[in-house]
N, C-alpha and C positions, 0 to 999 in steps of 0.2 A: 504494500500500500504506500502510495504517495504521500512526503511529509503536505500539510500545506506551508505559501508563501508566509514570511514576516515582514512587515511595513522595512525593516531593514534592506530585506530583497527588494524589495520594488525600489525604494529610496536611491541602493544599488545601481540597480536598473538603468533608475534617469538619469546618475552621474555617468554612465556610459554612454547616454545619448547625447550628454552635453560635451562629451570630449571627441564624438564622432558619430553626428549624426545618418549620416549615409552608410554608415557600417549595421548599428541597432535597427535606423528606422523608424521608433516610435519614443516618445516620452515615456510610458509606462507599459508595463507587460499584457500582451493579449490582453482581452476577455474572454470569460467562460464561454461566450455567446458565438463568438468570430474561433474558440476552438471547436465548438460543436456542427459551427457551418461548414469548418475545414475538414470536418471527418463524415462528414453525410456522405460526399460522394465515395469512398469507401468501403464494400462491402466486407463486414467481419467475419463474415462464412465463406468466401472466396479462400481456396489455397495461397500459400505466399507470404514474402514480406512487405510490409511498407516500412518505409525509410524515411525519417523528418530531414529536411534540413533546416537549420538555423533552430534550434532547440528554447534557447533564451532561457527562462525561466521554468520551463516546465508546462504551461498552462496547456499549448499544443500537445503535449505529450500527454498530457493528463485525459485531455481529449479525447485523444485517439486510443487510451486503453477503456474511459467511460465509453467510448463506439461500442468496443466489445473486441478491439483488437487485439490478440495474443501477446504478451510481455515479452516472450518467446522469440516472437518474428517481427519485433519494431525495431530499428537502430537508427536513432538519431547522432547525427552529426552537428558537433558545435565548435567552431573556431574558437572563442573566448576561452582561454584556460581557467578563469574562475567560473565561469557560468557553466563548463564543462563539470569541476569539480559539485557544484552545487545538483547538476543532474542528476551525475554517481550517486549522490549523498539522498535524495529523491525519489529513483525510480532502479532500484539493487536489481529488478527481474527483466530492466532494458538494458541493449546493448550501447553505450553510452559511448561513443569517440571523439578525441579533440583531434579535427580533423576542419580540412579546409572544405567545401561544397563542388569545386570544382573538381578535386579527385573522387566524385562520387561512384565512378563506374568500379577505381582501384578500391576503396573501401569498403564496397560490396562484398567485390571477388575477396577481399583479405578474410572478411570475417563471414562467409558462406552463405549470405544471402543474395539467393536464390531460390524459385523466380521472384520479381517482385512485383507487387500489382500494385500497387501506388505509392506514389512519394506526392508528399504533403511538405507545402515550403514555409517557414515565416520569415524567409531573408527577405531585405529589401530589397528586390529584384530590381527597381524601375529606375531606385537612385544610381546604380552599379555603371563601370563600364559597359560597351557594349561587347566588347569580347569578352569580359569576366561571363555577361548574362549567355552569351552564346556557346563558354565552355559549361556551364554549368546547366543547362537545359540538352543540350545536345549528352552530357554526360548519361543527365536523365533517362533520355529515351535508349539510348544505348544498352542498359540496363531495361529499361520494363518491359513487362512481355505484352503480347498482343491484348490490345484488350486494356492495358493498363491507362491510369490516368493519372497526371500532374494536376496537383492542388495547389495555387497558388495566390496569396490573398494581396490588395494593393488600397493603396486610401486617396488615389485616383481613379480619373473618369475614363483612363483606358488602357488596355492591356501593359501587363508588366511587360509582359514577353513581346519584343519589337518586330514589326510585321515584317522585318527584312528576317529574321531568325525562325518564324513563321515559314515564311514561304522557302527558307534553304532548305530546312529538316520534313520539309511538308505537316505541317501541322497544322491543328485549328482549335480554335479558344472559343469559349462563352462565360460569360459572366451570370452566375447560377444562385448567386445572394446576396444580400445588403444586411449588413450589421450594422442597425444603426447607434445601438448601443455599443459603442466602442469608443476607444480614445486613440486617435478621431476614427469617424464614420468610416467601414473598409465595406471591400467587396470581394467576393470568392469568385475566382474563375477556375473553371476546368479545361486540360489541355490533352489531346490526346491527336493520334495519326489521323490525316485527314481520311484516308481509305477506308479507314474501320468506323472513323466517326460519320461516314456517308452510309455503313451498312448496318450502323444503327447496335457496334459490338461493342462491349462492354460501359452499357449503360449504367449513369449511377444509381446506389440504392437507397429506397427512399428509408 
């Protein structure tokens, strides 16, 4: 079982955003509500792993084990070495790695997750280079099996994922929820191959 947050962690939190906002992305850590939105598309009864990246404080993670997701078959990925150590200390039955997002494909293979059927993101995708966003999505799909979906949330009006990175890897987005209760207001989009997502395969679960 997951410890909960202390006003210390969060406190934590914001003094990271304020030393580098485009690294965090947010003032304060998720909400329960924008973790609940990122685990809908999801299914817990589906074979596989999913894979967090950007872990932060846990709330995503917490998330995706309240879905019904196996402790088992999650590995979240978190740059931040203290935010890394805080996960360890948090969630002992996930696979927890201080690791960068872009080596998501090598992190996988390292620690045997395989296949995966979704990775759920709470990096700041949109603020990022645009090569960082294009190793790191492309790492994505590399990795997920057919069928799989990228979850990825933004507190803009348009895809995180840039249509040039879109149309290299062939892919295609929608934006699937609005949390308005958040700080600030986000939106969930789902990403997945355009082929599969023209035949209508691996649809999210409600």
């Amino acid at each position: 079982m997951a410890k909960p947050h202390s006003l210390g962690e969060t406190l934590s939190f914001f003094g990271r955003w304020v030393r580098n906002p485009f690294l965090i992305g947010a003032v304060a850590p998720s909400s329960a509500g924008l973790a609940r939105g990122m685990s809908k598309p999801v299914d817990p009864a589906a074979p596989g792993w999913v894979i967090e990246l950007g872990g932060g404080t846990g709330k995503m993670t917490q998330g995706a084990l309240d879905r019904g997701i196996d402790p088992a078959r999650l590995l979240t990925i978190e740059k931040d070495p203290d935010l890394y150590r805080l996960l360890v200390d948090r969630f002992p039955d996930v696979t927890i790695v201080n690791g960068d997002a872009t080596e998501v494909a090598n992190i996988a293979a390292a620690h045997g997750a395989s296949p995966v059927k979704s990775v759920i993101s709470g990096l700041p995708l949109i603020g990022m280079p645009i090569d960082i966003r294009r190793a790191i999505v492309s790492g994505v799909f590399q990795i997920l099996e057919p069928g799989g979906a990228f979850v990825q949330f933004t507190y803009t009006m348009v895809s995180p994922v840039h249509p040039t990175i879109l149309d290299e890897l062939n892919l295609t987005g929608e934006w699937v929820e609005r949390i308005w209760w958040n700080l600030p207001p986000a939106r969930v989009w789902v990403y997945r191959r355009r082929d599969e997502a023209a035949s209508g395969a691996g649809g999210a679960a409600g």
